[in-house]
MARDREN-550750 format. One line per 3 residues: their letters; for each residue x, z, y of N, C-alpha, C, O. Coordinates in Angstrom, 1 decimal. Layout:
BEGIN
a) X Z Y X Z Y X Z Y X Z Y; ...
// end
This chain:
BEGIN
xxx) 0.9 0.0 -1.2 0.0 0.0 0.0 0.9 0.0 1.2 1.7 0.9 1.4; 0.7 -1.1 2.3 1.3 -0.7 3.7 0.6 -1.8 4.6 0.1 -2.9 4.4; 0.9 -0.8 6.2 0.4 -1.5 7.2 1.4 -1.9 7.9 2.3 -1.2 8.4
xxx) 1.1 -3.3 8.1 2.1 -3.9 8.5 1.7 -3.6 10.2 0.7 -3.2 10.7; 2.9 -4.1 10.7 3.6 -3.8 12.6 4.2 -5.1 12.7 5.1 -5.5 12.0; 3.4 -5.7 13.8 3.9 -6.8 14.4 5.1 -6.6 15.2 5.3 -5.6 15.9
xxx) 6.3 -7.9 15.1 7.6 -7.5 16.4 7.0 -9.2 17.0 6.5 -10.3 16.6; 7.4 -8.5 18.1 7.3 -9.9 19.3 8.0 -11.0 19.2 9.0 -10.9 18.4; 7.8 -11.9 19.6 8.4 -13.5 19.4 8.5 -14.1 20.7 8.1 -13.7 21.7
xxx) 9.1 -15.2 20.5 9.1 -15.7 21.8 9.5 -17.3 22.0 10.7 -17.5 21.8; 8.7 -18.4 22.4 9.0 -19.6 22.7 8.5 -20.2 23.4 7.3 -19.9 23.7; 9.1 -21.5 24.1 8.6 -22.5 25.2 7.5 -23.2 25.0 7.7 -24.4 24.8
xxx) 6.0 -22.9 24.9 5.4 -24.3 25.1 4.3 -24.4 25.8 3.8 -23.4 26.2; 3.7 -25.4 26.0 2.3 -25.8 27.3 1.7 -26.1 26.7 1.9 -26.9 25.8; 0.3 -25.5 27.0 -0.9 -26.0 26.4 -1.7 -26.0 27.6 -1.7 -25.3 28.6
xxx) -2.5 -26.9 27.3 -3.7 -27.3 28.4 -5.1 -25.9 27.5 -5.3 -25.8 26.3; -5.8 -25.3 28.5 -7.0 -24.7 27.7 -7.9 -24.9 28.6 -8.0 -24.4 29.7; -8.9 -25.6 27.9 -10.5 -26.1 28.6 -11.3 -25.1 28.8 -11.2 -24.3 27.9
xxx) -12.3 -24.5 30.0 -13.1 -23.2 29.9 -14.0 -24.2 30.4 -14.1 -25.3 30.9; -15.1 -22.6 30.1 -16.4 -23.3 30.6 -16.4 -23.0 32.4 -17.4 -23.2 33.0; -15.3 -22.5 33.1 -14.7 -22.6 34.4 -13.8 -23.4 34.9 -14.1 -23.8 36.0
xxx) -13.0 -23.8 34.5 -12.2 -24.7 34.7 -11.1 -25.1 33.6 -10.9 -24.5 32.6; -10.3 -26.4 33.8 -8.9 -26.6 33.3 -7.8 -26.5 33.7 -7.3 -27.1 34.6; -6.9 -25.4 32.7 -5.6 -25.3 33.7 -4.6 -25.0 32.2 -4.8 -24.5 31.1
xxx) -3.0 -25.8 33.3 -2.2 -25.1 31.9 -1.3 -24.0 31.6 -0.5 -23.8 32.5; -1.2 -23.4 30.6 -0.7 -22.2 31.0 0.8 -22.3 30.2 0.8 -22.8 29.1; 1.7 -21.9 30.7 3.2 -21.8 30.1 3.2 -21.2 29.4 2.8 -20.0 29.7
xxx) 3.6 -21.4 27.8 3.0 -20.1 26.7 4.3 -19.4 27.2 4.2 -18.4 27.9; 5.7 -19.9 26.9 6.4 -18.8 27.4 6.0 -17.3 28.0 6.2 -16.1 27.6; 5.5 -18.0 29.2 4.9 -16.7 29.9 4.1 -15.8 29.4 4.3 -14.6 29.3
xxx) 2.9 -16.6 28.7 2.4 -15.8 28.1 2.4 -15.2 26.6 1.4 -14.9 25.9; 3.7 -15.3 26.2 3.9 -15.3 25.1 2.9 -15.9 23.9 2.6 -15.3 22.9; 2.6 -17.2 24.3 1.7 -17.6 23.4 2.8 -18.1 22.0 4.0 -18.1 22.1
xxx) 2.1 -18.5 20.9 3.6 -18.9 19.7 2.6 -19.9 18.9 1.4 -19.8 18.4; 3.4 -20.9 18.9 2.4 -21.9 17.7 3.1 -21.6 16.4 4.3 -21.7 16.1; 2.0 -21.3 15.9 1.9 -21.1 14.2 1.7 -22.5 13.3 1.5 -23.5 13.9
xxx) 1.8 -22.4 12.1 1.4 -23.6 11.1 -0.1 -24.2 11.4 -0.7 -23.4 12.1; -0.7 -24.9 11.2 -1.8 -25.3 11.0 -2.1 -25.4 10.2 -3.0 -26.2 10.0; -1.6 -24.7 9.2 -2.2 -24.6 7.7 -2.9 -22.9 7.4 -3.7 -22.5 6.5
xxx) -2.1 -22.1 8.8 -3.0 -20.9 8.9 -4.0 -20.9 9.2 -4.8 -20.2 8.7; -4.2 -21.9 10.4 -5.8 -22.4 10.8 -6.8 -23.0 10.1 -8.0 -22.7 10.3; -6.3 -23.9 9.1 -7.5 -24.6 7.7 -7.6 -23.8 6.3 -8.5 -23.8 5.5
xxx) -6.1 -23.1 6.3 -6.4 -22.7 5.2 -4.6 -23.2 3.8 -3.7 -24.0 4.2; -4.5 -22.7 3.0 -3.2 -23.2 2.5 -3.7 -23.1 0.9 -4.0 -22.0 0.4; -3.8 -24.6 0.3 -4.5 -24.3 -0.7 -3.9 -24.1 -2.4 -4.4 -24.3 -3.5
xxx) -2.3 -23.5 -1.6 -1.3 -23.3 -2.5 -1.3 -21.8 -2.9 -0.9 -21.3 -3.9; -1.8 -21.2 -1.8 -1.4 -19.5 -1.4 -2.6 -18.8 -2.5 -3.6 -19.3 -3.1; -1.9 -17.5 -2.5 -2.9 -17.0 -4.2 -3.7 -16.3 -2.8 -3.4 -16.2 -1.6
xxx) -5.2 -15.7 -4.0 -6.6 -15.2 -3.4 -6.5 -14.4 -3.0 -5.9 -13.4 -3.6; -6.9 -14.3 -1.8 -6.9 -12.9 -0.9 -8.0 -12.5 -0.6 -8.5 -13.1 0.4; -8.7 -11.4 -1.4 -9.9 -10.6 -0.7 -9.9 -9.7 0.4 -8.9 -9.2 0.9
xxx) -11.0 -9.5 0.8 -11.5 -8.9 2.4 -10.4 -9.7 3.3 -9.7 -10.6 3.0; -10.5 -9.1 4.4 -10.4 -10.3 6.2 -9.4 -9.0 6.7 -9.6 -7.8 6.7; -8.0 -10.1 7.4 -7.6 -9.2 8.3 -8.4 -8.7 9.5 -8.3 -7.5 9.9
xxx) -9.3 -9.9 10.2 -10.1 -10.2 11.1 -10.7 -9.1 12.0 -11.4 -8.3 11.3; -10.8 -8.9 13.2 -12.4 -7.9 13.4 -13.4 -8.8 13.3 -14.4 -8.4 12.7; -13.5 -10.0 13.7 -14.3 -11.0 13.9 -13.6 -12.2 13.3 -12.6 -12.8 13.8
xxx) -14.4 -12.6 12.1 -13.8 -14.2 11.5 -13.4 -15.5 12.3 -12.5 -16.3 12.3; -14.8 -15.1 13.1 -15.4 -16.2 14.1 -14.8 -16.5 15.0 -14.9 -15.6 15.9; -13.8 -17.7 15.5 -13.5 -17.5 17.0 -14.7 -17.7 17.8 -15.7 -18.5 17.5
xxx) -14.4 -16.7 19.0 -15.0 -17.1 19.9 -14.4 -16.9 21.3 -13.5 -16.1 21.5; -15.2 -17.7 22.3 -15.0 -17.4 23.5 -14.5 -16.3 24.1 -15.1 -15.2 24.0; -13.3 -16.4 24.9 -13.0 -15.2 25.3 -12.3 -15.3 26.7 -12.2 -16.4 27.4
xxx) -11.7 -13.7 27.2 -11.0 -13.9 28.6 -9.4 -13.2 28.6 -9.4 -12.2 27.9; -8.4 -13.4 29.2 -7.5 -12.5 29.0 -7.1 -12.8 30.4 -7.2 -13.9 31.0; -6.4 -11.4 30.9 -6.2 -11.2 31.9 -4.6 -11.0 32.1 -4.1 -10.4 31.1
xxx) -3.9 -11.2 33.1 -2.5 -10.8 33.2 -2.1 -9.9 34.4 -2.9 -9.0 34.6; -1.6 -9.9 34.8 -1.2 -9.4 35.9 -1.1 -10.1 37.4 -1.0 -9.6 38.5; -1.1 -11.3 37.1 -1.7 -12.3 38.2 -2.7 -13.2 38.1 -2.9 -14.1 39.0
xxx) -3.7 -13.1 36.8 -4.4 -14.5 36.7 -5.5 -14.1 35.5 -5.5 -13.2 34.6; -6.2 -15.0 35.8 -7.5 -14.9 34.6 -7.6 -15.9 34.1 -7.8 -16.9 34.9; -7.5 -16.1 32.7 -7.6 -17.2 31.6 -8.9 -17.2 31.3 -9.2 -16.1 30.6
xxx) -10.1 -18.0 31.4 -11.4 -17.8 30.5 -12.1 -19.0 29.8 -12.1 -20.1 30.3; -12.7 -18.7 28.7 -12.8 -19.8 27.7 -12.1 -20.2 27.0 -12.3 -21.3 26.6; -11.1 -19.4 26.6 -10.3 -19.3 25.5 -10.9 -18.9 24.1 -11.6 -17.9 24.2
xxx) -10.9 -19.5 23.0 -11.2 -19.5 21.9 -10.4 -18.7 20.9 -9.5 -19.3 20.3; -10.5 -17.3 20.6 -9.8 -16.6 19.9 -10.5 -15.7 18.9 -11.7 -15.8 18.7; -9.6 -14.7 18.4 -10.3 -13.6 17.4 -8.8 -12.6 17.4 -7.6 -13.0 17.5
xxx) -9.5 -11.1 17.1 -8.0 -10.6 16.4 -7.9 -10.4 15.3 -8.7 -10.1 14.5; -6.8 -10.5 15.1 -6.1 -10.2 13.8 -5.6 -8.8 13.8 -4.5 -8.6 14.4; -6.6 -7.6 13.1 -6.3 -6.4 13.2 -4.9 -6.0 12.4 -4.2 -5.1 12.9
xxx) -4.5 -7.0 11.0 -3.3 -6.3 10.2 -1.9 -6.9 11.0 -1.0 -6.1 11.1; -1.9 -7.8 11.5 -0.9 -8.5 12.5 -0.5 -7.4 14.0 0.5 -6.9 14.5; -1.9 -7.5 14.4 -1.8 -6.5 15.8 -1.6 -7.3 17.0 -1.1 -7.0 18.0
xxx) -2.2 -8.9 16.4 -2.1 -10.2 17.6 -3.3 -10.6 17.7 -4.2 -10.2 16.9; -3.6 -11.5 18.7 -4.6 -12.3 19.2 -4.4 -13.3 19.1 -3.5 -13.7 19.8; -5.1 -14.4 18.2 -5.3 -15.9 17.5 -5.8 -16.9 17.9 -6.9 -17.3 17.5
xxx) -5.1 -17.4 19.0 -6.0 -18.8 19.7 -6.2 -20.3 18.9 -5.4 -20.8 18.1; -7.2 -20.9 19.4 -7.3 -22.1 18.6 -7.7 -23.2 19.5 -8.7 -23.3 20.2; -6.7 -24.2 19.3 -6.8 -25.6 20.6 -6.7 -26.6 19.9 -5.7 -26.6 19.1
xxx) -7.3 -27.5 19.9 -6.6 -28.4 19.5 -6.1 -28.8 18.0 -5.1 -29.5 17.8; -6.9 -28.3 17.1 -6.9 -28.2 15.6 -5.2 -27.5 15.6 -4.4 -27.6 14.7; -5.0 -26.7 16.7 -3.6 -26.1 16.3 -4.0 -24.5 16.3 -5.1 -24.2 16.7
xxx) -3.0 -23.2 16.0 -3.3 -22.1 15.9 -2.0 -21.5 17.2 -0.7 -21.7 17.2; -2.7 -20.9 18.0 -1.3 -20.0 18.2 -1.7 -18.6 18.6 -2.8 -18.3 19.0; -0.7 -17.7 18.6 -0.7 -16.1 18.8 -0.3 -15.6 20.3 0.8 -15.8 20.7
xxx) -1.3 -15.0 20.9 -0.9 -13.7 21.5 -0.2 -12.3 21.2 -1.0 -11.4 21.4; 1.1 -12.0 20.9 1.9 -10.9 21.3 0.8 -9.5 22.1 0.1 -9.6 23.1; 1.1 -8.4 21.2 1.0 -7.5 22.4 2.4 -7.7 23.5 3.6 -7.9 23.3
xxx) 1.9 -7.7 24.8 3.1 -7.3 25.7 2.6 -6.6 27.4 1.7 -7.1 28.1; 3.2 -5.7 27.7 3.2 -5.5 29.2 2.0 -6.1 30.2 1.1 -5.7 30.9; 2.7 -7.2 29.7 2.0 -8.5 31.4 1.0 -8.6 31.0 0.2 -8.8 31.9
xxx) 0.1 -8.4 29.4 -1.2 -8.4 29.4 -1.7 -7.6 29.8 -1.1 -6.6 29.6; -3.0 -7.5 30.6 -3.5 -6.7 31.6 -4.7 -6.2 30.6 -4.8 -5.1 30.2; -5.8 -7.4 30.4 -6.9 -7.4 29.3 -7.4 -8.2 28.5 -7.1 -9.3 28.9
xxx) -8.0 -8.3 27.2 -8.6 -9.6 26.9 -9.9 -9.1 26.6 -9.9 -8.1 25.8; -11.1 -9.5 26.8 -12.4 -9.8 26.7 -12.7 -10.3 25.7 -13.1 -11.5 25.9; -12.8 -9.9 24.5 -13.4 -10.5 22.9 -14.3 -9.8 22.3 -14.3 -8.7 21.9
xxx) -15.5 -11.0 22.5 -16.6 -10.3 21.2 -17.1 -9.1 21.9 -16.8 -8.1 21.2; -17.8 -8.8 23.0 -18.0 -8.1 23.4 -17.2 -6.4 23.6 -17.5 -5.3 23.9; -16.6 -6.8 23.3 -14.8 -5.7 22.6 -14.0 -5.6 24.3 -13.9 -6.7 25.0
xxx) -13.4 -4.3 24.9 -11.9 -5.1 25.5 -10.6 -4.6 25.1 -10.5 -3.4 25.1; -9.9 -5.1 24.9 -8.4 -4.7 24.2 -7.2 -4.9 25.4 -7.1 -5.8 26.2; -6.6 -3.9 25.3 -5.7 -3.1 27.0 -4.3 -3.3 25.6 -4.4 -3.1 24.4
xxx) -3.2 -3.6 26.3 -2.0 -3.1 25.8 -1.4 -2.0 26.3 -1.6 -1.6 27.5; -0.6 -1.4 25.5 0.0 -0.2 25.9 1.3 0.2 24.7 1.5 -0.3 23.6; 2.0 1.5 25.5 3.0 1.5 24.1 2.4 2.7 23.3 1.5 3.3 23.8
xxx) 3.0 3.0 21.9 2.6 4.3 21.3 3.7 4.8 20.4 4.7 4.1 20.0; 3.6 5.6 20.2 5.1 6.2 19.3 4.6 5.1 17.8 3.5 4.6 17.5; 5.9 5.0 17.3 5.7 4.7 15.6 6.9 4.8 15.3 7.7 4.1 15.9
xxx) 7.3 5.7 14.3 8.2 6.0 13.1 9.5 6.2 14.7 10.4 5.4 14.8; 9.3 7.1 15.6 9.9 7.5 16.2 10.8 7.1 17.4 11.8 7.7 17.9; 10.0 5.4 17.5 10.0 4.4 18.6 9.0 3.8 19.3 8.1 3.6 18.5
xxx) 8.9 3.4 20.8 7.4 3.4 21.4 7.6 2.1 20.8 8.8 1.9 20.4; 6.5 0.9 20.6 6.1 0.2 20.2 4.5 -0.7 21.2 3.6 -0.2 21.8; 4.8 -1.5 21.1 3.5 -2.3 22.4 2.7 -2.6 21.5 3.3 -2.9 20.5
xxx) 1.1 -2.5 21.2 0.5 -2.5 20.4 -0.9 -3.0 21.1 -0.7 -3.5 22.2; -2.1 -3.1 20.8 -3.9 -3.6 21.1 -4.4 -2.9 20.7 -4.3 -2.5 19.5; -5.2 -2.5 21.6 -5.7 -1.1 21.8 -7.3 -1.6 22.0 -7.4 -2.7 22.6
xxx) -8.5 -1.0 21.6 -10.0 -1.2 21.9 -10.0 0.2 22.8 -9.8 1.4 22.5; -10.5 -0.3 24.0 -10.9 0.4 25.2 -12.2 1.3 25.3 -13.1 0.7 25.9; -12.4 2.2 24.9 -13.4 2.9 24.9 -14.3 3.6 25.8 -15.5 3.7 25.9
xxx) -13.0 4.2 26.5 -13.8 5.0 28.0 -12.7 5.1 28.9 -11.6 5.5 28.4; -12.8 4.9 29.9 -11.7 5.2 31.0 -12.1 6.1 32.4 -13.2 6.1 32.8; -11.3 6.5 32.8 -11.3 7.3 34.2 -9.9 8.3 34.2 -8.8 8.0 33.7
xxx) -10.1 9.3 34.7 -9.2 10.7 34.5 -8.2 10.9 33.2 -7.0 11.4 33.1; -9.2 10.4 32.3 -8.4 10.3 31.1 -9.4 9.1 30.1 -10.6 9.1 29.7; -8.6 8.3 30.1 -8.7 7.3 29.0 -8.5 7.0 27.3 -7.4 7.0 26.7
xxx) -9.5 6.9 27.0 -9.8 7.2 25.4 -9.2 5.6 24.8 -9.2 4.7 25.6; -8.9 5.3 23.5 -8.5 4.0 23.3 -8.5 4.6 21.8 -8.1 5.7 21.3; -9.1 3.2 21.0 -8.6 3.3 19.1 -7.9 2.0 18.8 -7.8 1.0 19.5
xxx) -7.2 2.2 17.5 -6.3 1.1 17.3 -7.1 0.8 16.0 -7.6 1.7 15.4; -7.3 -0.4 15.6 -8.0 -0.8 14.3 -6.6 -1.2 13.6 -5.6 -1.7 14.2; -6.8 -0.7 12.0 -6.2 -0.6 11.0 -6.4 -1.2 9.9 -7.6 -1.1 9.6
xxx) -5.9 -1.7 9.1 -6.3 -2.6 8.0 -4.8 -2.4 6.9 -3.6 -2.1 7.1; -5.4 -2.5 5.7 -4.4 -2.2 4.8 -4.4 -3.4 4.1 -5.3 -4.2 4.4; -3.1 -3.8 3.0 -2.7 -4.8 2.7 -2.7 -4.2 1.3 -2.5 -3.0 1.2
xxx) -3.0 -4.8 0.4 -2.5 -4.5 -0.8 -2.3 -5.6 -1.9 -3.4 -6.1 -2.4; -1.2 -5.9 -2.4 -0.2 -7.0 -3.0 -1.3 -7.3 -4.2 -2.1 -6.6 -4.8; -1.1 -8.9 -4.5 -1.3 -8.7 -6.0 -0.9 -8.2 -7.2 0.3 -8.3 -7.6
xxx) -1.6 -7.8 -7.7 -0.8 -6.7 -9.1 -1.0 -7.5 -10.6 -2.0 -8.1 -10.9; 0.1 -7.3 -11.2 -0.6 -8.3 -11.9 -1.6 -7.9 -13.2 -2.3 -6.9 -13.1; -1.6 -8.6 -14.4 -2.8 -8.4 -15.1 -2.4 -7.3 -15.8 -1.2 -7.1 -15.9
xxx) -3.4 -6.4 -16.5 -3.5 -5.3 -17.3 -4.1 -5.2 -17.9 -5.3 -5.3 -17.5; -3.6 -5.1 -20.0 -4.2 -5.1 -21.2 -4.9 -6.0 -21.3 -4.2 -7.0 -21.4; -6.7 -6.4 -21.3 -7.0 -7.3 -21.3 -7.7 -8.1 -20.3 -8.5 -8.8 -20.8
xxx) -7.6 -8.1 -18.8 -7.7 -8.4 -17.7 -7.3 -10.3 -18.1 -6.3 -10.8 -18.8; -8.4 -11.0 -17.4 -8.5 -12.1 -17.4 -6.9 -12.6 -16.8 -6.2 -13.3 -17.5; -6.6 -12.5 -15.8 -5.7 -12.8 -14.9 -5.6 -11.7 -13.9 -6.3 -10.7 -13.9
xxx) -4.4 -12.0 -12.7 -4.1 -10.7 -11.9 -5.0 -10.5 -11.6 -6.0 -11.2 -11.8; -5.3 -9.0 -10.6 -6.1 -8.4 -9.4 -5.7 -9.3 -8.3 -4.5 -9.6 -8.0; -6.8 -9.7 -7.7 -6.5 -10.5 -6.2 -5.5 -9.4 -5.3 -5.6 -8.2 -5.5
xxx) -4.5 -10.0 -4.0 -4.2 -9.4 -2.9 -5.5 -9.2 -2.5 -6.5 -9.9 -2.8; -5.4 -7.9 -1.4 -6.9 -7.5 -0.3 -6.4 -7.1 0.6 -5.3 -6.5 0.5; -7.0 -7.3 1.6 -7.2 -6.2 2.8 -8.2 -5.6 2.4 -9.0 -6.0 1.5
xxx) -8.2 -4.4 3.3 -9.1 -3.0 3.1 -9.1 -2.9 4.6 -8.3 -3.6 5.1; -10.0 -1.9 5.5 -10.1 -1.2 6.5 -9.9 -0.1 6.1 -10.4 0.2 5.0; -9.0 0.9 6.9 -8.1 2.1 7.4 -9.4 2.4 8.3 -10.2 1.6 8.6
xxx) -9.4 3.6 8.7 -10.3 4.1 9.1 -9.2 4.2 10.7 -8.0 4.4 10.7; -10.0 3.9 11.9 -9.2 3.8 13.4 -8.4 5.3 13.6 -8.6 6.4 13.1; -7.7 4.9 14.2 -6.5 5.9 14.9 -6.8 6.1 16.5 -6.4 5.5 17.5
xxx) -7.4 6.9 16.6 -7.8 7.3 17.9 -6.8 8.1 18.9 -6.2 9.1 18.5; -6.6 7.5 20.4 -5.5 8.0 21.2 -6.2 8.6 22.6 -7.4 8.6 22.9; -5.3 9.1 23.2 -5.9 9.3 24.9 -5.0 9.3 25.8 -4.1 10.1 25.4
xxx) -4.7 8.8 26.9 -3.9 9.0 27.7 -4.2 9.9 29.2 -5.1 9.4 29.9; -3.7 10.9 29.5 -3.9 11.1 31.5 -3.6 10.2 32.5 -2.6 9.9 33.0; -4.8 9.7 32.8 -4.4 8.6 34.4 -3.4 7.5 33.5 -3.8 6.8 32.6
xxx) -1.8 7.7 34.2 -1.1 6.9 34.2 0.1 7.0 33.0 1.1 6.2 32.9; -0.4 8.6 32.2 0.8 8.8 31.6 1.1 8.1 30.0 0.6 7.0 29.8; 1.7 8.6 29.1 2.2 8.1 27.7 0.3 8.3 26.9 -0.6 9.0 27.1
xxx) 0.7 7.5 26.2 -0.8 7.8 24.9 -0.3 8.5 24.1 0.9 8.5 24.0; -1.0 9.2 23.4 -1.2 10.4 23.1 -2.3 10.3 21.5 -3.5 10.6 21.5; -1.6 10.0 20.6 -3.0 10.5 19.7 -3.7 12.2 19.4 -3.4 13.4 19.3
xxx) -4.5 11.4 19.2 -5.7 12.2 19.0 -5.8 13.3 17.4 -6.9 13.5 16.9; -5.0 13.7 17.1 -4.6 14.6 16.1 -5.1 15.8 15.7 -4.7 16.3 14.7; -6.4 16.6 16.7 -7.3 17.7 16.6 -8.3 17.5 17.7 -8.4 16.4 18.2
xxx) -9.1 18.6 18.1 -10.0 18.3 19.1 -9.2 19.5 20.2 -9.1 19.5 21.4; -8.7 20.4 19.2 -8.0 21.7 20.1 -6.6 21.1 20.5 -6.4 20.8 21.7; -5.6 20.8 19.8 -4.8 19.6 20.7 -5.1 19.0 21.6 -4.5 19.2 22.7
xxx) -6.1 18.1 21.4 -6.3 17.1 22.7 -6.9 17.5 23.8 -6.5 16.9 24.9; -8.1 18.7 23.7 -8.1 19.9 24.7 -7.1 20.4 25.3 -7.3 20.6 26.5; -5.3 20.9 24.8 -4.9 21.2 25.5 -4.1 20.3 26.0 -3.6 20.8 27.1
xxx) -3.7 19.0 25.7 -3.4 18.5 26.8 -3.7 17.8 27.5 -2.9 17.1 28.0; -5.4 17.6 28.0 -6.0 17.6 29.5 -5.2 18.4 30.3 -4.5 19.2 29.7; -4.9 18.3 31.7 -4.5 19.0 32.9 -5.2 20.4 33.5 -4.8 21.4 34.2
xxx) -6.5 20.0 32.8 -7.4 21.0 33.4 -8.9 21.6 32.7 -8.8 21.3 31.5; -9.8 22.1 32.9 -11.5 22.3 32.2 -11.3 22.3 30.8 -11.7 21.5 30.0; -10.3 23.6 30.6 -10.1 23.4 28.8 -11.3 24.4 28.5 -11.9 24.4 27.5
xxx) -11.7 25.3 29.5 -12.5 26.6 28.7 -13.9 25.7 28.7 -14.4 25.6 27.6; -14.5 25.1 29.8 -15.7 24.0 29.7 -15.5 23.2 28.4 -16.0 23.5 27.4; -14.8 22.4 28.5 -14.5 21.2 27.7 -14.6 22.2 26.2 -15.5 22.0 25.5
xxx) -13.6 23.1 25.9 -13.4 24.0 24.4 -15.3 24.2 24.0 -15.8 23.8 23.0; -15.8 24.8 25.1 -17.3 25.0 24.5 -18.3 23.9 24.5 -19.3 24.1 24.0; -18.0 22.9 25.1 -18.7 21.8 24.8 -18.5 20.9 23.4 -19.4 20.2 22.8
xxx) -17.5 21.1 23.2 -16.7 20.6 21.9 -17.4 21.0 21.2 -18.0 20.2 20.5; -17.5 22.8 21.1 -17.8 23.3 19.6 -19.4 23.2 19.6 -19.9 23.2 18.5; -20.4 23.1 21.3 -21.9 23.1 21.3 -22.2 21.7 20.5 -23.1 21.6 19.7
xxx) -21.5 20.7 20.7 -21.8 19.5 20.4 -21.1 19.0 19.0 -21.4 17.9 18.5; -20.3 19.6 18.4 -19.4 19.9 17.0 -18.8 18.8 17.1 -19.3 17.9 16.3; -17.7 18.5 18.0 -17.3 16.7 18.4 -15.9 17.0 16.8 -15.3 18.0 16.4
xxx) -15.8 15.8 16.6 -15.0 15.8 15.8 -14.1 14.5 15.8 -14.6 13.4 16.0; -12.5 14.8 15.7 -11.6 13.8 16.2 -11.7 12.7 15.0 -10.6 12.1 14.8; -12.7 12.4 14.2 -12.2 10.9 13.4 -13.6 10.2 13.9 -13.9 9.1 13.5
xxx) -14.4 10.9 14.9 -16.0 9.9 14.8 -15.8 9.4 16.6 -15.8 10.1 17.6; -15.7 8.4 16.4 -15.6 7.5 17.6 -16.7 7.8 18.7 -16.5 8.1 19.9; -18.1 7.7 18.0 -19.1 8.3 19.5 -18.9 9.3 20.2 -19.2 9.4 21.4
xxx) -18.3 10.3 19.0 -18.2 12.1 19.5 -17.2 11.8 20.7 -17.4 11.9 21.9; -16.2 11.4 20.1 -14.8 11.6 20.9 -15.1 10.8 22.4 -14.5 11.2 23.4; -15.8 10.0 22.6 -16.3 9.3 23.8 -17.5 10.2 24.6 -17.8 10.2 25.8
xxx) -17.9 11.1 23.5 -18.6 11.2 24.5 -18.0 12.9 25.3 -18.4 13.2 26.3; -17.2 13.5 24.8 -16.0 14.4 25.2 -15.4 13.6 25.9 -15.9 14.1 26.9; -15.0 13.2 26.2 -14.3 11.9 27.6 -15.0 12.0 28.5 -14.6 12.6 29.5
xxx) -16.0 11.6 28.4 -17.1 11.2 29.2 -17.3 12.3 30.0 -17.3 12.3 31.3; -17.7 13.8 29.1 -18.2 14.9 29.9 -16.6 15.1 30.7 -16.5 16.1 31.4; -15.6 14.5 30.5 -14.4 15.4 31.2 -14.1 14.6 32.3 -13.3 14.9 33.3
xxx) -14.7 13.3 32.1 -14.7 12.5 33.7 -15.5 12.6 34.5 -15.6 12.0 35.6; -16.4 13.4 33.9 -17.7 13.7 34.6 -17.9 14.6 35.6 -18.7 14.5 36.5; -16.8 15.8 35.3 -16.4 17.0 36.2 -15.8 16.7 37.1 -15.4 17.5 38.0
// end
């Protein structure tokens, strides 16, 4: 079993991307766009069976990403949760979005995904984050997905177990204002490192029995702490 971590890439090329606003072209350089095979895009009908979807969404669709100077919209993408990239499609070609810095936002599937860094195995790392609640302090989860190899056959098993993806249950973080993210590791942890309204915030917690793996709870503890 493992989850794989994407490392950044990096190369020259121009693509033109049509929106339902305008046409303009964008230097993938810049935006660390990367063309992949086009055989990831149709399919490779050499590669052994892979059950369940890295995917959040199979479907591309329409989308917006934002930089630090500009808005891209009508871009055709999806993410790729086991990758930890964003998958555009032009042109019967495939290419990737990088987490990095200069990305500001992207707008998918009614979804918005913020980059940012986070510790991993004891180095920050730039990662795609689903945006949950923001203000004072900002809530964010990371979707997860597990990989697991094909195995091969046992006693009298027709042929191997397929490779799968599986869903990992999200990794939920928080950051102050402007500072490092922070996972979400207890409810009394993450109480204490707010700045401030731990004795409010501690008894709202326990009136409301919020608990740090359920996504509504934890938002809605945010919520009451940007609310003060």
């Amino acid at each position: 079993m493992r989850i794989k971590h994407v490392f950044p890439l990096s190369l020259s090329l121009v693509l033109t991307i049509s929106g339902v606003h305008a046409q303009m072209a964008i230097n993938l350089a810049q935006h660390m766009l990367i063309k992949i095979s086009d055989k990831t895009l149709y399919g490779d009908p050499a590669a052994e069976k892979v059950e369940g979807s890295p995917f959040l969404n199979e479907t591309f669709v329409d989308g917006v990403v934002y930089d630090n100077t500009a808005r891209f919209p009508g871009v055709s993408m999806r993410y790729n949760m086991y990758n930890d990239e964003i998958e555009f499609k032009q042109n019967n070609q495939l290419y990737i979005l990088d987490p990095q810095p200069r990305v500001r936002r992207v707008e998918l599937d009614g979804h918005i995904f913020v980059v940012d860094g986070y510790e991993f195995k004891g180095k920050i790392k730039q990662g795609f984050f689903l945006l949950l609640d923001s203000g004072k302090v900002t809530l964010l989860s990371k979707k997860m997905v597990i990989y697991r190899e094909q195995q091969p056959p046992k006693g009298l098993d027709a042929g191997p177990t397929p490779a799968k993806y599986s869903s990992a249950p999200d990794v939920f973080y928080f950051k102050i204002k402007e500072g490092a993210v922070e996972k979400v590791e207890s409810i009394k942890k993450m109480i204490a490192g707010f700045p401030n309204k731990q004795t409010e915030l501690t008894e709202f917690a326990k009136q409301e029995k919020i608990s740090p793996k359920k996504e509504e709870e934890l938002i809605k503890l945010v919520r009451y702490y940007n609310s003060l």
